[in-house]
N, C-alpha and C positions, 0 to 999 in steps of 0.2 A: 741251139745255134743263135748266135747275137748277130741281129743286123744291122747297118750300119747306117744312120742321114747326115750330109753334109748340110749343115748349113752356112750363111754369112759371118754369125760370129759364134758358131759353136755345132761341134758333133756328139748325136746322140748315137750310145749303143743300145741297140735294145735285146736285154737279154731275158735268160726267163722269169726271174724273180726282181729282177730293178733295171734302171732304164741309170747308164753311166754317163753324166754330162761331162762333155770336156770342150771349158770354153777357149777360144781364139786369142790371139793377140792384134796388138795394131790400135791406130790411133783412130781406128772406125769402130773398134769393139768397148763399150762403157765401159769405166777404170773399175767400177765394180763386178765384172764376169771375171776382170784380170785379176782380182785379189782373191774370187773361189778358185779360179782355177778348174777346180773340177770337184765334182758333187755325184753322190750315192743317190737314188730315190729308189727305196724299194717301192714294189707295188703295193704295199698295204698304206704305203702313204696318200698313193692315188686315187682322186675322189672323183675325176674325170680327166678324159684326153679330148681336147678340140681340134680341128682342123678349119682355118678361115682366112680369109687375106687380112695379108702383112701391111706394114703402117706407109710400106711404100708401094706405090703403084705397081702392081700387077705382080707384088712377092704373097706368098702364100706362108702362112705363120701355125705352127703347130704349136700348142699350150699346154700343159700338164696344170688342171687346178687341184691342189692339195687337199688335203682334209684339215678343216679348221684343228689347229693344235698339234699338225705333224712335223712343221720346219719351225725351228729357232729363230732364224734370217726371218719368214714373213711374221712372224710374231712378234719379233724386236718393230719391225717394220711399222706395222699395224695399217696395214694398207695405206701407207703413204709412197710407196714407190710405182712409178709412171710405168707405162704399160712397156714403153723401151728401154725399161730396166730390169723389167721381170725375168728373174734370172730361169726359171720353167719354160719359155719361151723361145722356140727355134725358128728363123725365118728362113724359109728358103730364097734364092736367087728370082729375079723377075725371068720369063724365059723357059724356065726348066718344064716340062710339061707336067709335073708332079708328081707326086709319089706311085713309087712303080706297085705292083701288086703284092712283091714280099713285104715291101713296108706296109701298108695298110693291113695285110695279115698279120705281122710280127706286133704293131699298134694291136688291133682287133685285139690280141690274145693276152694285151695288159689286161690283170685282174685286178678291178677297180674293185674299191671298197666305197660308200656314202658314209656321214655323220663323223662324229668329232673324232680324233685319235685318244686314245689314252693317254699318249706320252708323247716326246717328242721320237721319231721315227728316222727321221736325215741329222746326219750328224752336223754340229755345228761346224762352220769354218774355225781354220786356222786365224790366228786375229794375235797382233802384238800386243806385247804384256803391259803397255804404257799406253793413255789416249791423251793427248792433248788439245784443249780448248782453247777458250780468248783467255779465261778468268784464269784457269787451274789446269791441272790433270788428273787423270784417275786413273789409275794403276789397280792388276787383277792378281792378286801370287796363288790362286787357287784355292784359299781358303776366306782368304779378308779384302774387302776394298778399302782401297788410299786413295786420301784426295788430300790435292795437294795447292795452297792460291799462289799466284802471282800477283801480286801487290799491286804491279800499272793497270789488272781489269779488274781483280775480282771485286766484288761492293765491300762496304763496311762490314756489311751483316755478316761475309763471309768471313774477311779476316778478324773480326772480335772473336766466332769462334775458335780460330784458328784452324791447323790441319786437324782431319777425320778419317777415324780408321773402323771399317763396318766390318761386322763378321757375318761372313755367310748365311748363318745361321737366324742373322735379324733380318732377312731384308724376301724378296715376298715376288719380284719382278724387277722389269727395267720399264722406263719410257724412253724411245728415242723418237726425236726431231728434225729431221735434215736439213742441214744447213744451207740457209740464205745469208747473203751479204750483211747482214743485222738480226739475223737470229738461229736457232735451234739452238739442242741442248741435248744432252742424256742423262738422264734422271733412275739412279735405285729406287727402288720405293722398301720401303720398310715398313717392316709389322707396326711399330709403337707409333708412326704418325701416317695415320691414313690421308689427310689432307693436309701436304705440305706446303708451302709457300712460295712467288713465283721463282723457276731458278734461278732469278738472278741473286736470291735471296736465301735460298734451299743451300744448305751445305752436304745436301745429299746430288747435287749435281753438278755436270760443270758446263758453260754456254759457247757454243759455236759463234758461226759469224766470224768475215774476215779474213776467210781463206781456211778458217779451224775446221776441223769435226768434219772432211767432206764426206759424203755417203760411201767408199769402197775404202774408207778407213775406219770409218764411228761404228757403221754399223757392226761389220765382222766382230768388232769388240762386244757390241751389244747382245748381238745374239750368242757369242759363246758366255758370255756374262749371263744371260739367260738361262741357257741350257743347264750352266751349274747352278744355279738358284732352283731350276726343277728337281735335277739333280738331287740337291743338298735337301729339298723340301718331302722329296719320295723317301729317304731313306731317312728321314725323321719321321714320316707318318708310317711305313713300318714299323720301325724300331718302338714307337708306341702302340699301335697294334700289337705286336706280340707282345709287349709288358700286360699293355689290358687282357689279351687273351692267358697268360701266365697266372696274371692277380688273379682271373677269375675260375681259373682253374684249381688253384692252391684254395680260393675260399667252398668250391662243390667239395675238395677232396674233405677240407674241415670238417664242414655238417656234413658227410654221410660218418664222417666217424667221430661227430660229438656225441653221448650219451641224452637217450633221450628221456622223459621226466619219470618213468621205472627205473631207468639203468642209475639215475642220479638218486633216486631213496634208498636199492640198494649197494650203491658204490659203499664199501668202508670209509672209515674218516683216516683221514692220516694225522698222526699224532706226532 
């Protein structure tokens, strides 16, 4: 049976295997709950449930903290998003006398898990194909990134390179930075340079500031840009895994039916 909490800017269902956010609209609700929209948490993603007061006087705030490595969105993140942004977070109305006894049973009977996720667990948001920044843009077709400058920001360093096109298959993570009036950025990182240079300079980034990159746009890019970097990363470390397990199975098969130093004195000779 799924129960139901209203909150101020979003309702949780809670059912038996994940708990279904569906965030609110309105110009009281951050522009970023308006861009998930709505979000899956199973319970294996949940590393705990809190219950404590809300940021405003006498509302009461119910938190889901994840298990490091389960959401794409807090990993793109990297704990730079303000606690009135945390999208896990339900605040109830001031007023309300608090959660009635189904809900605190229907809570009670999340089955949390501790320690890291394996993988990622919540699926990433939906995020447009195209980001745009001060300098450039960056564009995602699912296999390759593009980046692309604008001549009036981007620096020298960028446009001598000119435009860059990454494949999936080189790049390792993202970094995002949320944007202030003069700064942030989102940054690939790539295998082949582990320490890249600042992004105003990096043609592996592109730089906020200015009204660019605001956070219910950058990020949803970021973290679905993430999600497939894990993606792409898992099913390369597979795919080599089974060759290594293949090679080394082809080489047992060999020596147990190579001749051993009797079988080789009386082998015939071939003529």
């Amino acid at each position: 049976m799924t129960e139901r909490i209203d909150g101020i800017d979003a309702t949780w269902f809670l059912g038996d295997d994940a708990i279904v956010i569906r965030y609110g609209r309105g110009r009281h609700v951050p522009e970023l709950f308006d861009a998930l929209g709505r979000v899956t948490v199973p319970h294996a993603a949940i590393a705990r449930v809190r219950t404590g007061p809300g940021l405003a006087p006498g509302t009461t705030a119910l938190r889901l903290d994840l298990r490091e490595g389960a959401c794409p969105l807090l990993d793109a993140a990297a704990n730079r998003l303000g606690e009135s942004v945390y999208p896990y977070r339900l605040t109830l109305p001031a007023g309300r006398p608090g959660l009635s006894t189904e809900h605190r049973a229907a809570l009670a009977r999340v089955a949390t898990t501790p320690g890291p996720a394996p993988r990622y667990l919540v699926a990433a948001p939906s995020a447009r194909a195209r980001l745009r920044g001060f300098d450039g843009e960056m564009a995602f077709d699912g296999r390759t990134v593009a980046l692309h400058w604008y001549w009036t920001g981007a620096s020298p360093a960028k446009l001598r390179v000119g435009d860059v096109r990454l494949p999936l298959a080189g790049l390792v993570g993202v970094e995002w930075q949320s944007s202030t009036p003069l700064s942030g950025h989102l940054r690939v990182l790539r295998a082949d340079e582990p320490a890249p240079p600042p992004p105003e300079r990096d043609p592996g980034s592109i730089v906020f500031g200015a009204g660019y990159g605001l956070a219910h746009e950058s990020l949803p890019f970021a973290a679905a840009l993430a999600a497939a970097i894990a993606e792409r990363r898992a099913e390369s470390a597979a795919t080599s895994a089974t060759s290594a397990a293949g090679t080394a199975t082809e080489r047992a098969a060999d020596a147990a039916g190579a001749p051993g130093p009797r079988d080789t004195a009386d082998a015939p000779t071939e003529l």
